[in-house]
N, C-alpha and C positions, 0 to 999 in steps of 0.2 A: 450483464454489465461488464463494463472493461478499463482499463485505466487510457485516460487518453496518449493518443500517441507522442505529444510530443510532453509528456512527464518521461523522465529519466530517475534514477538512481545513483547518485556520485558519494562519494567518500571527502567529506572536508574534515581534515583534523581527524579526532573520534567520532565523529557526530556522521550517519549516516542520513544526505536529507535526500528529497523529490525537486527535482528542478525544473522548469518550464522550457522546452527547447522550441522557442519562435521561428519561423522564417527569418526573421531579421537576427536571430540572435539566441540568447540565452540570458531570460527574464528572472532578474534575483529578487524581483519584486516576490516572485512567484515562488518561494523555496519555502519545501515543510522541513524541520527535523521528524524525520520516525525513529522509533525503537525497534529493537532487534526484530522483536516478531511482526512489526507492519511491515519492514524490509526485507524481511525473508518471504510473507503473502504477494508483495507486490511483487518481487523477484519471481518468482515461484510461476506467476503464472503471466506475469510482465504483460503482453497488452495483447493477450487470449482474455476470450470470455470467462468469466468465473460467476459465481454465488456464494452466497451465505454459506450456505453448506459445508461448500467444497473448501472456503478458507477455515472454517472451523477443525473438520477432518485434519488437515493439515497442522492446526495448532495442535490436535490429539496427539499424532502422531512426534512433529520435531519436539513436545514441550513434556506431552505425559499428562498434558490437565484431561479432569473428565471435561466429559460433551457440550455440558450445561455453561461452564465455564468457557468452554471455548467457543459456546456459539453465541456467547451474549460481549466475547471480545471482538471478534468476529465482526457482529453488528456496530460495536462500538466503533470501530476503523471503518465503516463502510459509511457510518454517518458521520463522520468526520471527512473523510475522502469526498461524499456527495457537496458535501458543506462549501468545500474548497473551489467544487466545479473539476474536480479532477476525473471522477468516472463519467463515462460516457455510455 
């Protein structure tokens, strides 16, 4: 799976969200807020292929949680993201 291409990453204020980049434009219908560490998975591997796995590993690694924890946040952002229609 992969984050579609035309989501982006932008800085408004504090708040880092996912913004929809149309052909026509740029859809604010279309805008997540995430949190540091769904910003840093989505950055991280931006619109390459990834898995469950691979974003979990990466929570171990920037955050220090065990496996268990980071593979069931991991999951959590990936059903949320699916939810949206964002990964493709």
């Amino acid at each position: 799976m992969k984050i579609k291409e035309e989501y982006s990453i932008r800085k408004v204020g504090d708040e880092e969200v996912l913004i929809s980049h149309q052909s026509e434009g740029t859809d604010f219908s279309r805008v997540m807020v995430l949190n540091a560490s769904a910003a840093c998975l989505i950055r991280e591997t931006e619109h390459r292929p990834f898995d469950a796995k691979q974003w979990a590993e990466s929570l171990v690694v920037h955050y220090g949680i065990d496996r268990e924890r980071a593979e069931a946040d991991a999951e959590q952002v990936i059903a949320k993201l699916r939810r949206e229609q964002v990964i493709e």
